[in-house]
PDB file with SEQRES, HELIX, SHEET and CRYST1 records, atoms N, CA, C and O in Angstrom:
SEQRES   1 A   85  UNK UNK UNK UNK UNK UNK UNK UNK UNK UNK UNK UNK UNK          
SEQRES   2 A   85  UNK UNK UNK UNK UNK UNK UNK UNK UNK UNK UNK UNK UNK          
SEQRES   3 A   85  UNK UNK UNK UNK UNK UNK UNK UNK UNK UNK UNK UNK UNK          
SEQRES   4 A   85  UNK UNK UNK UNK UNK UNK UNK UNK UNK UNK UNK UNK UNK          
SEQRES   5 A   85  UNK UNK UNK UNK UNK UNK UNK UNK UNK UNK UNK UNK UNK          
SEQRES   6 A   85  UNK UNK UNK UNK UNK UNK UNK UNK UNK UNK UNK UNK UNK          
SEQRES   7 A   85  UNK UNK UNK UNK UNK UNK UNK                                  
HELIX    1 AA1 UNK A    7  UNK A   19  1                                  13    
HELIX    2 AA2 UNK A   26  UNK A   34  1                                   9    
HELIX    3 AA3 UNK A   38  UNK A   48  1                                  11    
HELIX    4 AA4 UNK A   64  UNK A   66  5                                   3    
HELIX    5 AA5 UNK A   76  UNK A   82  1                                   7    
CRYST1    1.000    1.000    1.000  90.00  90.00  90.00 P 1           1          
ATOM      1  N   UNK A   1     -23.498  26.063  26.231  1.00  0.00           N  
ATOM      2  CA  UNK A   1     -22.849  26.478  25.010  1.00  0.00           C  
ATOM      3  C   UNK A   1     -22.481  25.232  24.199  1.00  0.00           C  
ATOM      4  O   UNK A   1     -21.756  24.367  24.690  1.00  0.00           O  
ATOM      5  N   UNK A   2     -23.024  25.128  22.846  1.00  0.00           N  
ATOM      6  CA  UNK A   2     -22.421  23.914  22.396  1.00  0.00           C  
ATOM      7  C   UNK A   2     -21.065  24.326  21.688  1.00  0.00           C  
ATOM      8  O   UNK A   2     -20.589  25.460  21.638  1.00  0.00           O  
ATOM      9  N   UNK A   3     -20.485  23.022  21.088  1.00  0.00           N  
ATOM     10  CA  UNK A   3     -19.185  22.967  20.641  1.00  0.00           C  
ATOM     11  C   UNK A   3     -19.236  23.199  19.411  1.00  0.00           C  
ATOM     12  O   UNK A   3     -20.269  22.777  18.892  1.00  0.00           O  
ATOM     13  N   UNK A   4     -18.316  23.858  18.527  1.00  0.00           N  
ATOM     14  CA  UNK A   4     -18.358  24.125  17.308  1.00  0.00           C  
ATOM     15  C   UNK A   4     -17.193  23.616  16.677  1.00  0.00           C  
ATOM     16  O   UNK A   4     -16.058  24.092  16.640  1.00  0.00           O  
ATOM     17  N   UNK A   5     -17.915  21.977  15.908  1.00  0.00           N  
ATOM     18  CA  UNK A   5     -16.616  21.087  15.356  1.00  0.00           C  
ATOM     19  C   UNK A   5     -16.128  22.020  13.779  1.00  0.00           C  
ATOM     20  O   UNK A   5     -16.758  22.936  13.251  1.00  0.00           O  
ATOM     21  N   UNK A   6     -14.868  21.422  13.344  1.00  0.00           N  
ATOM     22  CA  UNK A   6     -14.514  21.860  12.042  1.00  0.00           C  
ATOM     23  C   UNK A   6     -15.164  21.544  10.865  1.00  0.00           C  
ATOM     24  O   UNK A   6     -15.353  20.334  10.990  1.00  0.00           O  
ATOM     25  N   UNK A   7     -15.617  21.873   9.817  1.00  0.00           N  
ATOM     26  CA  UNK A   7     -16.202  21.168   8.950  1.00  0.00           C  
ATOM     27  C   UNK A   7     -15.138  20.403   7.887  1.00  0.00           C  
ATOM     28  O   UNK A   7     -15.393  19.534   7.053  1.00  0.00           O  
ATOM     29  N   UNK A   8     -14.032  20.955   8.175  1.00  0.00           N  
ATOM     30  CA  UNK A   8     -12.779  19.609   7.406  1.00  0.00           C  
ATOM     31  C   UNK A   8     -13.132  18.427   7.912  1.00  0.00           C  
ATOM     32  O   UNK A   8     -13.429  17.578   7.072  1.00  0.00           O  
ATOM     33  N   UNK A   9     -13.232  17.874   9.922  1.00  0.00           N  
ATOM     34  CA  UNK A   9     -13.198  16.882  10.411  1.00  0.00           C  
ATOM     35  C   UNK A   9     -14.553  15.937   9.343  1.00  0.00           C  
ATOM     36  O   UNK A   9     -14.534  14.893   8.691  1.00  0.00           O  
ATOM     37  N   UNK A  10     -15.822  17.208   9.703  1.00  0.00           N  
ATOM     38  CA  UNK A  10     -16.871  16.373   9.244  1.00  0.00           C  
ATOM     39  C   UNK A  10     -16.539  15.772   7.449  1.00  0.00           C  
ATOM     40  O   UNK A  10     -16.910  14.710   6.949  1.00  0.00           O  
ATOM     41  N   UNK A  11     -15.903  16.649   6.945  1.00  0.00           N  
ATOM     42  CA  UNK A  11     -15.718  16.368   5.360  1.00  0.00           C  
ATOM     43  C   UNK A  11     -15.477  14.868   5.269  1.00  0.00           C  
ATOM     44  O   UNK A  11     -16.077  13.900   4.801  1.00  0.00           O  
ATOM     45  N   UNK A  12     -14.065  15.151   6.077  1.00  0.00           N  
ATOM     46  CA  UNK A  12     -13.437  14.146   5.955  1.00  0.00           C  
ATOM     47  C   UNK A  12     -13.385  12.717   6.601  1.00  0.00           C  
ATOM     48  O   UNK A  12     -12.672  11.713   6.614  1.00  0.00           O  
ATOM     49  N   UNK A  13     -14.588  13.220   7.147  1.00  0.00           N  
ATOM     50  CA  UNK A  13     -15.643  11.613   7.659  1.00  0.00           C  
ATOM     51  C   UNK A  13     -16.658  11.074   6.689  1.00  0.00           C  
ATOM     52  O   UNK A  13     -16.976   9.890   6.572  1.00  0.00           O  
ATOM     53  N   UNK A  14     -17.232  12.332   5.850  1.00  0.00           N  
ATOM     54  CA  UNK A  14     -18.384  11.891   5.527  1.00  0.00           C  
ATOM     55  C   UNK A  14     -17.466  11.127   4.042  1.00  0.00           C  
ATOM     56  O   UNK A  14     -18.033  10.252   3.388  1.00  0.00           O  
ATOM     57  N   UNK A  15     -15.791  11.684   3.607  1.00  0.00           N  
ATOM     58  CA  UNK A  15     -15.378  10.658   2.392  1.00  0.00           C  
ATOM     59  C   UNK A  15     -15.317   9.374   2.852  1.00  0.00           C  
ATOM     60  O   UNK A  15     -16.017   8.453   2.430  1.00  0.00           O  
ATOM     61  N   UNK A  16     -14.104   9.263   4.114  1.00  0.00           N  
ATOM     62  CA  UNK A  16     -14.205   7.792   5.089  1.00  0.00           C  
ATOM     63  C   UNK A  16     -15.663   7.186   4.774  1.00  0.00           C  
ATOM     64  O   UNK A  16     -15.844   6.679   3.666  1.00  0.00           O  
ATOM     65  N   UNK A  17     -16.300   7.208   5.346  1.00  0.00           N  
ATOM     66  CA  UNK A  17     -17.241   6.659   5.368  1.00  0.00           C  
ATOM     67  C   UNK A  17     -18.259   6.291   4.074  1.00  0.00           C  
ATOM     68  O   UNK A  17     -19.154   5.459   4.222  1.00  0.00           O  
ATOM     69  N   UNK A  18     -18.101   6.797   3.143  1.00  0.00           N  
ATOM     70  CA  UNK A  18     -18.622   6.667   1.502  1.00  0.00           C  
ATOM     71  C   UNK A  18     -17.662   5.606   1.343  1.00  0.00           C  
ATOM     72  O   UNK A  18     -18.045   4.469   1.067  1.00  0.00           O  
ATOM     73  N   UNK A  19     -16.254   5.929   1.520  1.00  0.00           N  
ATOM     74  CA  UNK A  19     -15.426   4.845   0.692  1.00  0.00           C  
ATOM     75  C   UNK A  19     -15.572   3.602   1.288  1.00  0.00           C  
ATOM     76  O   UNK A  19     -15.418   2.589   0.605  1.00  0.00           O  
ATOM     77  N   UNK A  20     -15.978   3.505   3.026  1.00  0.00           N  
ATOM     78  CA  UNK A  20     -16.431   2.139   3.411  1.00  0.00           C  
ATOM     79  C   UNK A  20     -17.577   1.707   3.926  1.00  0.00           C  
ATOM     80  O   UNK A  20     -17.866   1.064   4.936  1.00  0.00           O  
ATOM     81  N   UNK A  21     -18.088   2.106   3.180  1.00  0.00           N  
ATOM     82  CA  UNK A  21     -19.362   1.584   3.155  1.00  0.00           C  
ATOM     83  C   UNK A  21     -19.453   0.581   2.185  1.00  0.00           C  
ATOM     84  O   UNK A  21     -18.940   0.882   1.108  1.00  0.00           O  
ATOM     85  N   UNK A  22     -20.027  -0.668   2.274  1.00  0.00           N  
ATOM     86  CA  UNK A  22     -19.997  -1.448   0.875  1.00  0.00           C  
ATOM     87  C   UNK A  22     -21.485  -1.080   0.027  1.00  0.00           C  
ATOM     88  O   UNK A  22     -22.533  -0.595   0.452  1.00  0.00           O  
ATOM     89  N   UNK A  23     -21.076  -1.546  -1.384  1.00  0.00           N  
ATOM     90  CA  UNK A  23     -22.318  -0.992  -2.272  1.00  0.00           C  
ATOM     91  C   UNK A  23     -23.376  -1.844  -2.577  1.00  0.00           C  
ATOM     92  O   UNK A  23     -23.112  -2.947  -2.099  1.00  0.00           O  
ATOM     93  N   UNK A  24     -24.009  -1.847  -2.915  1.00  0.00           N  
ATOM     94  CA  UNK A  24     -25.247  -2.961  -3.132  1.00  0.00           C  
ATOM     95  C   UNK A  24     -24.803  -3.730  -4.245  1.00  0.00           C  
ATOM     96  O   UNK A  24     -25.524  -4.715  -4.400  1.00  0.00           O  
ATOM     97  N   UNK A  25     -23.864  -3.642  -5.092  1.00  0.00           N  
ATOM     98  CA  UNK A  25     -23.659  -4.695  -5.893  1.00  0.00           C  
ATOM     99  C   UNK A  25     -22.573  -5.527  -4.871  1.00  0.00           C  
ATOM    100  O   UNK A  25     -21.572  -5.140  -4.269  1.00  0.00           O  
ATOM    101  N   UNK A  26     -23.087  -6.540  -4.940  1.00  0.00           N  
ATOM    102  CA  UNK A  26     -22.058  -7.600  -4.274  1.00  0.00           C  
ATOM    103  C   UNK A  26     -20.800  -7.886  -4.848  1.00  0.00           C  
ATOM    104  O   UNK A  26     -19.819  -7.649  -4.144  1.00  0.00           O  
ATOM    105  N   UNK A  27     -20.563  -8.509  -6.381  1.00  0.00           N  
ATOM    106  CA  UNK A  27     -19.401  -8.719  -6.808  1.00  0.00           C  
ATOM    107  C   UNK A  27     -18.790  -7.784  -6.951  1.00  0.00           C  
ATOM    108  O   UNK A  27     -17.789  -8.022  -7.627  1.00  0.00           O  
ATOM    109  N   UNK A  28     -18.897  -6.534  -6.576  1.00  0.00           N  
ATOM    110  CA  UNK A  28     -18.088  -5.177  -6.382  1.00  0.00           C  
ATOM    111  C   UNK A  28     -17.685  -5.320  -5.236  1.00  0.00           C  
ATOM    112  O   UNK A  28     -16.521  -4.948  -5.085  1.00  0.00           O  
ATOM    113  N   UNK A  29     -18.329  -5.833  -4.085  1.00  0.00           N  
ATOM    114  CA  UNK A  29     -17.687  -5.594  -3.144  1.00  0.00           C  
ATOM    115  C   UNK A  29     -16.486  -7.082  -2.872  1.00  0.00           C  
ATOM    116  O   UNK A  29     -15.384  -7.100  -2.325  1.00  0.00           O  
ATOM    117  N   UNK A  30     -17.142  -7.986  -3.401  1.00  0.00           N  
ATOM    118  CA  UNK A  30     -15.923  -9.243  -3.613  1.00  0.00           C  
ATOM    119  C   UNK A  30     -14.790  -8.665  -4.346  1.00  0.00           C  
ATOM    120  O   UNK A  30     -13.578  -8.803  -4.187  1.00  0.00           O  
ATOM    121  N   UNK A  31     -15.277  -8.183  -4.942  1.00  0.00           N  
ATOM    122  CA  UNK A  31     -13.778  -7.674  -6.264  1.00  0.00           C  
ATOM    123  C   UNK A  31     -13.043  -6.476  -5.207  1.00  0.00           C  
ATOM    124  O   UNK A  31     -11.933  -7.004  -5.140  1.00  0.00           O  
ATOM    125  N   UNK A  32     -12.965  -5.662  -4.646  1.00  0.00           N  
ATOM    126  CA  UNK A  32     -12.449  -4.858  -3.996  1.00  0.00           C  
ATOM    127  C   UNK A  32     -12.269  -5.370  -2.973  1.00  0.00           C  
ATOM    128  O   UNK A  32     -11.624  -4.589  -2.274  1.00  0.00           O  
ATOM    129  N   UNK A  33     -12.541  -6.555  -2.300  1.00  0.00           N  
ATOM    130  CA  UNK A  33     -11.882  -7.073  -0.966  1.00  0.00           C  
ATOM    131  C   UNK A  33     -10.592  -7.656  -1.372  1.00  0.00           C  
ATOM    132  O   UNK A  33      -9.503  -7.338  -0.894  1.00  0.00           O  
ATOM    133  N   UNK A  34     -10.897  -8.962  -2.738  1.00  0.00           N  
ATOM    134  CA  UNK A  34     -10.132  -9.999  -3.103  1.00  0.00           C  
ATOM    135  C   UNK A  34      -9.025  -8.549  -3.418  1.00  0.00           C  
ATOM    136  O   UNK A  34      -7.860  -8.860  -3.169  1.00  0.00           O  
ATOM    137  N   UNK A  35      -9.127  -7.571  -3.740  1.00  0.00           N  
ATOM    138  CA  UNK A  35      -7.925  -6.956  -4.593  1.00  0.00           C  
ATOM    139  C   UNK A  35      -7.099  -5.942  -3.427  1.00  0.00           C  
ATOM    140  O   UNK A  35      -6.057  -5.365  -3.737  1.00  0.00           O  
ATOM    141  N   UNK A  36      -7.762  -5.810  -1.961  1.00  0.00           N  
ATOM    142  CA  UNK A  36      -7.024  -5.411  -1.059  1.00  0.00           C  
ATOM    143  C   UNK A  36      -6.603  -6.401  -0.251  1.00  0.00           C  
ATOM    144  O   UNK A  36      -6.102  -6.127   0.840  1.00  0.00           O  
ATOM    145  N   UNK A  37      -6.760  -7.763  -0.705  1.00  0.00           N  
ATOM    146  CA  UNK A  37      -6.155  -8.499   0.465  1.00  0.00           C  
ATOM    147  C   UNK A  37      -4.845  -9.370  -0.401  1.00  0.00           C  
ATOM    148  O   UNK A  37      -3.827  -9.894   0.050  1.00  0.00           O  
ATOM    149  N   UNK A  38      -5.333  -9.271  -1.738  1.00  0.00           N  
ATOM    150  CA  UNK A  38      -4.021  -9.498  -2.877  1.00  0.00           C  
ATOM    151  C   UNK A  38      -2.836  -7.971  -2.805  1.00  0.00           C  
ATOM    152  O   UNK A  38      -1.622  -8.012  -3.003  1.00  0.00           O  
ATOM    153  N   UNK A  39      -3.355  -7.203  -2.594  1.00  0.00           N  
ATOM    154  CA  UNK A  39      -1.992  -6.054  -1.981  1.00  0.00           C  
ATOM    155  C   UNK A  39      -1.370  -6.467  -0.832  1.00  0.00           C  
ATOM    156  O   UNK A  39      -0.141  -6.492  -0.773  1.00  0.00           O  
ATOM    157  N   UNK A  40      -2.049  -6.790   0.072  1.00  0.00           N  
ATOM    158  CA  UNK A  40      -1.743  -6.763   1.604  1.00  0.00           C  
ATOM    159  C   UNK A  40      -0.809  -8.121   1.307  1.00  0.00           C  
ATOM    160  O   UNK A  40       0.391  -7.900   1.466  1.00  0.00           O  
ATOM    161  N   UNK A  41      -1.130  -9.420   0.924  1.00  0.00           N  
ATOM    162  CA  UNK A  41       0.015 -10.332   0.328  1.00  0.00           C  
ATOM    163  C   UNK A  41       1.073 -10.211  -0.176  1.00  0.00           C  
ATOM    164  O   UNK A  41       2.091 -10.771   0.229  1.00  0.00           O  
ATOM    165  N   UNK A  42       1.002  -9.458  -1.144  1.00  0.00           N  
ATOM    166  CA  UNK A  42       2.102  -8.764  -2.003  1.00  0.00           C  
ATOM    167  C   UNK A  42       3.432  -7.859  -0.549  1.00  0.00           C  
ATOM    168  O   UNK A  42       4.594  -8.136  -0.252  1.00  0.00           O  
ATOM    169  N   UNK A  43       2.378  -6.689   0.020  1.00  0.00           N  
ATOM    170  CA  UNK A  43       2.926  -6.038   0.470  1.00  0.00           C  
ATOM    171  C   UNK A  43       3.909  -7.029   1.734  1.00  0.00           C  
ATOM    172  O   UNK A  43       5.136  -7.034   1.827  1.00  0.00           O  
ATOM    173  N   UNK A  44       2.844  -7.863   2.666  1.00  0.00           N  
ATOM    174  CA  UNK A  44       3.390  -8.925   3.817  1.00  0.00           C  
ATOM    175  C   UNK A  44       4.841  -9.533   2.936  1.00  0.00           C  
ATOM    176  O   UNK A  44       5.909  -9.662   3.534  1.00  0.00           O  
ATOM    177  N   UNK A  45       4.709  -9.835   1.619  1.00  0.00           N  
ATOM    178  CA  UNK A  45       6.247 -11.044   1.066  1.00  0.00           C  
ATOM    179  C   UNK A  45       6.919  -9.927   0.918  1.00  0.00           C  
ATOM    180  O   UNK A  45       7.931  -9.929   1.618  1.00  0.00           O  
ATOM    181  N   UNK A  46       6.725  -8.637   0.077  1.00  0.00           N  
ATOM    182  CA  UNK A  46       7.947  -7.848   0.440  1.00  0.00           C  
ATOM    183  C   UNK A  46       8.685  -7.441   1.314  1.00  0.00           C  
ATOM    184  O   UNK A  46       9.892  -7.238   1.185  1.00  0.00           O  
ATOM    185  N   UNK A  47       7.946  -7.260   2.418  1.00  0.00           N  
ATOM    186  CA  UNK A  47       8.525  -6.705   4.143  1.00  0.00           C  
ATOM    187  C   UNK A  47       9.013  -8.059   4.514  1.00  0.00           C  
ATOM    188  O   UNK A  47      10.102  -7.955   5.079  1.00  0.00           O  
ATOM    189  N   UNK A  48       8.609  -9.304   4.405  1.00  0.00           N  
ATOM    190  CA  UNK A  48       9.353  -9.927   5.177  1.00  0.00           C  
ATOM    191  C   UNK A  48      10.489 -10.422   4.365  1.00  0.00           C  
ATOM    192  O   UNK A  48      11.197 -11.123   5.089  1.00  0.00           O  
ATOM    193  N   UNK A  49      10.954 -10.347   3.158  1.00  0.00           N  
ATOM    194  CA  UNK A  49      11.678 -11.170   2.138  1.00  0.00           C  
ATOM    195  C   UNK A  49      12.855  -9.127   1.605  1.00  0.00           C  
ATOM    196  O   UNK A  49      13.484  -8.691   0.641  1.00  0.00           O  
ATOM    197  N   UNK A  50      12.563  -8.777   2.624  1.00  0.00           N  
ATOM    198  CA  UNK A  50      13.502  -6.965   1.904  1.00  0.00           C  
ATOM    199  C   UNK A  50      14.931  -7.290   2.381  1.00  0.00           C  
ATOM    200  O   UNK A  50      15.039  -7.429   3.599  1.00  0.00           O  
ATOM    201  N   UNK A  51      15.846  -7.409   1.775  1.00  0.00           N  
ATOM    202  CA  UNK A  51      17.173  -6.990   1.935  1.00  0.00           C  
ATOM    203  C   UNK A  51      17.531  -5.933   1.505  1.00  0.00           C  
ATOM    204  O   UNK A  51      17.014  -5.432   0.506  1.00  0.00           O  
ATOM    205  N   UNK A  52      18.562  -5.341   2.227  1.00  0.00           N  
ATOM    206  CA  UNK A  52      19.426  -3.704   2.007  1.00  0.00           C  
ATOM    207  C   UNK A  52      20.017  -3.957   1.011  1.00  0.00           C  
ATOM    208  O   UNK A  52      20.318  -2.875   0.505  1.00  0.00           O  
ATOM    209  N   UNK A  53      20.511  -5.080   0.175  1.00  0.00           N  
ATOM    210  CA  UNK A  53      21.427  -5.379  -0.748  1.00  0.00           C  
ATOM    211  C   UNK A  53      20.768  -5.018  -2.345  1.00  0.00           C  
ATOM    212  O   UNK A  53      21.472  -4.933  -3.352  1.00  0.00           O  
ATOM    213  N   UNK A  54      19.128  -4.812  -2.316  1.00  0.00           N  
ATOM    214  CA  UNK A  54      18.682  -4.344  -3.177  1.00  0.00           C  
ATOM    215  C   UNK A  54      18.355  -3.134  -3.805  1.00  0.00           C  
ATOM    216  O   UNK A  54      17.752  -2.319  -3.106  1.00  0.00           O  
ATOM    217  N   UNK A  55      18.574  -2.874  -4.787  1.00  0.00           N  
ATOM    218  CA  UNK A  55      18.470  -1.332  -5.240  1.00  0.00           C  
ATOM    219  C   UNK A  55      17.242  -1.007  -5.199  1.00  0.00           C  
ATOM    220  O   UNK A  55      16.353  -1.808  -5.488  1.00  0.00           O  
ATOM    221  N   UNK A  56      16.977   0.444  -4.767  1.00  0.00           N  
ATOM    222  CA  UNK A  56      16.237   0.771  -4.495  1.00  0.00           C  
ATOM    223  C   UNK A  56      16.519   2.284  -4.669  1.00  0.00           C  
ATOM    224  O   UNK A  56      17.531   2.718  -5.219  1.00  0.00           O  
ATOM    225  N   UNK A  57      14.930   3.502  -3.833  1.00  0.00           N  
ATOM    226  CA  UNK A  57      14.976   4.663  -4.996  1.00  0.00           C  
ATOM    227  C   UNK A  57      16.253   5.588  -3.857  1.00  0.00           C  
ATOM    228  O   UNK A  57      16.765   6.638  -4.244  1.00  0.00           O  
ATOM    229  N   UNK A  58      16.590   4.972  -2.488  1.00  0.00           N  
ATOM    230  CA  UNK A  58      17.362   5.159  -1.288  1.00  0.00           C  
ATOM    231  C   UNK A  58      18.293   5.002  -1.172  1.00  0.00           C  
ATOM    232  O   UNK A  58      18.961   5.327  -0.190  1.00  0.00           O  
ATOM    233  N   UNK A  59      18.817   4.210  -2.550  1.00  0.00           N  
ATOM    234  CA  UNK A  59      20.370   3.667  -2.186  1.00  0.00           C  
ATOM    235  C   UNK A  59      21.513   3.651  -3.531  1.00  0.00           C  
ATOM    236  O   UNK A  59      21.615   2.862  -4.471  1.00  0.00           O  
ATOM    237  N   UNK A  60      21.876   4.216  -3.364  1.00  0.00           N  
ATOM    238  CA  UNK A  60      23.562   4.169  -4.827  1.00  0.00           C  
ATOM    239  C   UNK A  60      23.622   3.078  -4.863  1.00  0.00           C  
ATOM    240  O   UNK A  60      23.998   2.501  -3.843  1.00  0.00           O  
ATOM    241  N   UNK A  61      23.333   2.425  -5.865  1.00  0.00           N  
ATOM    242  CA  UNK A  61      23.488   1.131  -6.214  1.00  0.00           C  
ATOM    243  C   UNK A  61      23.775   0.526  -7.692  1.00  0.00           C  
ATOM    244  O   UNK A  61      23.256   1.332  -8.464  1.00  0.00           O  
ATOM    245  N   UNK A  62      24.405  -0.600  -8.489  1.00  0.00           N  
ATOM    246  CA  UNK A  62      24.703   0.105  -9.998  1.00  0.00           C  
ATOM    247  C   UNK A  62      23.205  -0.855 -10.199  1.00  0.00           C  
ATOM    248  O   UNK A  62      22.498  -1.476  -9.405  1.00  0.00           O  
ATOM    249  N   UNK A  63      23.162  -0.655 -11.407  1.00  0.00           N  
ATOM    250  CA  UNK A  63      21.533  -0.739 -12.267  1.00  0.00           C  
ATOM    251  C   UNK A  63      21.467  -2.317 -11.964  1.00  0.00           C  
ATOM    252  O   UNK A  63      22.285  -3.196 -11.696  1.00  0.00           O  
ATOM    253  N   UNK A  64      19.655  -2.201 -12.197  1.00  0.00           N  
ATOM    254  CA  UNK A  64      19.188  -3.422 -11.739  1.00  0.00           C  
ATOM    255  C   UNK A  64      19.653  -4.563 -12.451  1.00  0.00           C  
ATOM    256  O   UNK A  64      19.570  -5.729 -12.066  1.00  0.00           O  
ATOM    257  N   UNK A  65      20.202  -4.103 -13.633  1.00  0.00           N  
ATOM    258  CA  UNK A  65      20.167  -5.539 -14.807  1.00  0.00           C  
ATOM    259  C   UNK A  65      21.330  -5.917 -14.876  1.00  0.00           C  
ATOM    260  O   UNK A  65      21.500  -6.519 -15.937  1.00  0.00           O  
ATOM    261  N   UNK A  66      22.749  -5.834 -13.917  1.00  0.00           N  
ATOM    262  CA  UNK A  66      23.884  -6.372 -13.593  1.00  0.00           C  
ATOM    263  C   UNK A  66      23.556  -6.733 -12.069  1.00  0.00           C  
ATOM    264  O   UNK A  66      24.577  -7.283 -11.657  1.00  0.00           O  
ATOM    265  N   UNK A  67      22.597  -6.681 -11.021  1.00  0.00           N  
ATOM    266  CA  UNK A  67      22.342  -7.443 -10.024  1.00  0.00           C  
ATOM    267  C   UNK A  67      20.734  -7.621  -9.777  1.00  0.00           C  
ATOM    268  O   UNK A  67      20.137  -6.618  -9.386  1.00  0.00           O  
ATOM    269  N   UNK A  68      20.064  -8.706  -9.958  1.00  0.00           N  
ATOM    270  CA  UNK A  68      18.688  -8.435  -9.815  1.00  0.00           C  
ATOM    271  C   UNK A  68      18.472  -8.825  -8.136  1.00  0.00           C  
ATOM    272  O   UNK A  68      19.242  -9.155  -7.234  1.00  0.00           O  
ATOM    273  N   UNK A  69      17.197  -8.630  -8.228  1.00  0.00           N  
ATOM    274  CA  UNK A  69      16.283  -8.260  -6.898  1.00  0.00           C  
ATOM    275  C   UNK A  69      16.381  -9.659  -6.409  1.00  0.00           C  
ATOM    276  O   UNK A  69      16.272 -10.710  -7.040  1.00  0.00           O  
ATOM    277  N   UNK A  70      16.690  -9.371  -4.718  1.00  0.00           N  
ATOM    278  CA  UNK A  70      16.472 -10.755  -4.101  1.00  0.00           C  
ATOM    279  C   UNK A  70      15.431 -11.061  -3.021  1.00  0.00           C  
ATOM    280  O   UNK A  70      15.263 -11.946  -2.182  1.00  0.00           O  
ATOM    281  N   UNK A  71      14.684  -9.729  -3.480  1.00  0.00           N  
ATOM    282  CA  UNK A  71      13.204 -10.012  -3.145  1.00  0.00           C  
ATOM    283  C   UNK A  71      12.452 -10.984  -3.509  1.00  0.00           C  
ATOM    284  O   UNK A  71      12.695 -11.584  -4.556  1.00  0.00           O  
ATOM    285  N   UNK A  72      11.388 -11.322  -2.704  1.00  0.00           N  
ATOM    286  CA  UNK A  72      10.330 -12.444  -3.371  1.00  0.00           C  
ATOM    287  C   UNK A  72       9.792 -11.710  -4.489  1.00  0.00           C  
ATOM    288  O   UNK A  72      10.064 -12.141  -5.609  1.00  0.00           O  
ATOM    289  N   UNK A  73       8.913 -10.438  -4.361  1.00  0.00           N  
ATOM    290  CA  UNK A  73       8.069  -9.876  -5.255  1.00  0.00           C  
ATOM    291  C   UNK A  73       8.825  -9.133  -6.634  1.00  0.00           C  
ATOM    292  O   UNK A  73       8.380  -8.391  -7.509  1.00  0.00           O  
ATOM    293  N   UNK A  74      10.077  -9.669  -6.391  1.00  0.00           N  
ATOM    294  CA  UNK A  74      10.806  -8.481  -7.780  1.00  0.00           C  
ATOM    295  C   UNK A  74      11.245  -7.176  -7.700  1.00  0.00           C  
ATOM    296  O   UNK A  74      11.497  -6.875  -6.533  1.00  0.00           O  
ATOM    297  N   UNK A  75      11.382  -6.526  -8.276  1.00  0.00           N  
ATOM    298  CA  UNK A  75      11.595  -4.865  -8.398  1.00  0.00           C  
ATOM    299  C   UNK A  75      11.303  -4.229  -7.386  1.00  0.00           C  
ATOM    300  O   UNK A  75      11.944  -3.814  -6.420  1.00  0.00           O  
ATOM    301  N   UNK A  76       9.612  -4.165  -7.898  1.00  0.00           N  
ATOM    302  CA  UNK A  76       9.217  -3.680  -7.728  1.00  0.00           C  
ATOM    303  C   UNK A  76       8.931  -3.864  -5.674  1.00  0.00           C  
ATOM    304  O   UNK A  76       8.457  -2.970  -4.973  1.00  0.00           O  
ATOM    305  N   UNK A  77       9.314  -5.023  -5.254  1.00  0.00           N  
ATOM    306  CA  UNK A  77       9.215  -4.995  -4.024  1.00  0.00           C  
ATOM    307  C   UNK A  77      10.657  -5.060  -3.120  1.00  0.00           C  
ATOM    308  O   UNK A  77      10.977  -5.307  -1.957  1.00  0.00           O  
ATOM    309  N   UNK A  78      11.384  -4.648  -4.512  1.00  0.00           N  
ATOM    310  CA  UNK A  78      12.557  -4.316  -3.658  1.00  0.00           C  
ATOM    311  C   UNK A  78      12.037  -2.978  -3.375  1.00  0.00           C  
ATOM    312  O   UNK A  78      12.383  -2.459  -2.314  1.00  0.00           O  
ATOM    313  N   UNK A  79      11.210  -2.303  -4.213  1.00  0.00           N  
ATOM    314  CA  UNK A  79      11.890  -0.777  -4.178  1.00  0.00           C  
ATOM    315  C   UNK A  79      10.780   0.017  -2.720  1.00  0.00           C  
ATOM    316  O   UNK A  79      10.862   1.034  -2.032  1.00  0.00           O  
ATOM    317  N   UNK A  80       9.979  -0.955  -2.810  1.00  0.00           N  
ATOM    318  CA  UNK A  80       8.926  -0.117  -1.545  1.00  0.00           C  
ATOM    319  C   UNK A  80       8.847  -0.501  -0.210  1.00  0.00           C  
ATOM    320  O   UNK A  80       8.440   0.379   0.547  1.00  0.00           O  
ATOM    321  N   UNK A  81       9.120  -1.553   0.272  1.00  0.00           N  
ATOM    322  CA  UNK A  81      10.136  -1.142   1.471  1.00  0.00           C  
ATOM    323  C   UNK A  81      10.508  -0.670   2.318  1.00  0.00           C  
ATOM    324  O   UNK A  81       9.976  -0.518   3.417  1.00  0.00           O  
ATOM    325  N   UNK A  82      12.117  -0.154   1.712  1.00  0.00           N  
ATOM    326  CA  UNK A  82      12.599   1.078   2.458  1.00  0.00           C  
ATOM    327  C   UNK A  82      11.961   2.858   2.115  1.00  0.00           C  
ATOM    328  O   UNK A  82      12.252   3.952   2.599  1.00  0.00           O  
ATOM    329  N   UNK A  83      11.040   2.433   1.109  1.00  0.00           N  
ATOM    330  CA  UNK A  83      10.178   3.744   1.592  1.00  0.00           C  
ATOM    331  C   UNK A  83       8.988   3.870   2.047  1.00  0.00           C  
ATOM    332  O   UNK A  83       8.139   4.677   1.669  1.00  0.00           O  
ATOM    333  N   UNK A  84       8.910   3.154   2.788  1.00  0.00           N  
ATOM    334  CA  UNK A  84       7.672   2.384   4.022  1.00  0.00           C  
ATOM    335  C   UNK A  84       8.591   3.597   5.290  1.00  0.00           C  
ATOM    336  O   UNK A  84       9.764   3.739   5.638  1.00  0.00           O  
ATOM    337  N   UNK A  85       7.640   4.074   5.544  1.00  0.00           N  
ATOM    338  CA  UNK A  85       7.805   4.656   7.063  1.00  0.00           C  
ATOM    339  C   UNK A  85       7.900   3.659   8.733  1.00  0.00           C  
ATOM    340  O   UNK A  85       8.027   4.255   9.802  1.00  0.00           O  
TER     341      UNK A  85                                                      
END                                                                             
């Protein structure tokens, strides 16, 4: 008797796998590395540079423009973070 997989699983392999696959243009695929490993930078200085002391979308805090961010990345890396799982 064979097994009868889901066709969600397969769906959702056959997107995986489109999205990494690289494409035959090369500087497409340079440009989409350089720009996930410039997130992953971004993201590494926020996690290691996050204090609780920053406002954020988690915390009563008064507005940004009487205490700014003492994050490396600014604001914007105060604010993601603590809504990192």
């Amino acid at each position: 008797m064979a097994q009868v997989r889901p066709k969600c699983r397969d769906a959702q392999m056959e997107i995986f796998t489109r999205v990494f696959t690289p494409s035959k243009n090369r500087r497409l695929n340079e440009l989409v590395g350089f720009l996930l490993f410039a997130a992953a930078v971004l993201l590494f200085l926020a996690l290691v540079s996050y204090s609780p002391l920053d406002n954020s979308w988690n915390t009563a805090a008064t507005s940004p423009d009487s205490s700014p961010a003492r994050n490396w990345i600014g604001v914007v890396g105060a604010i993601w973070p603590p809504v990192m799982p």
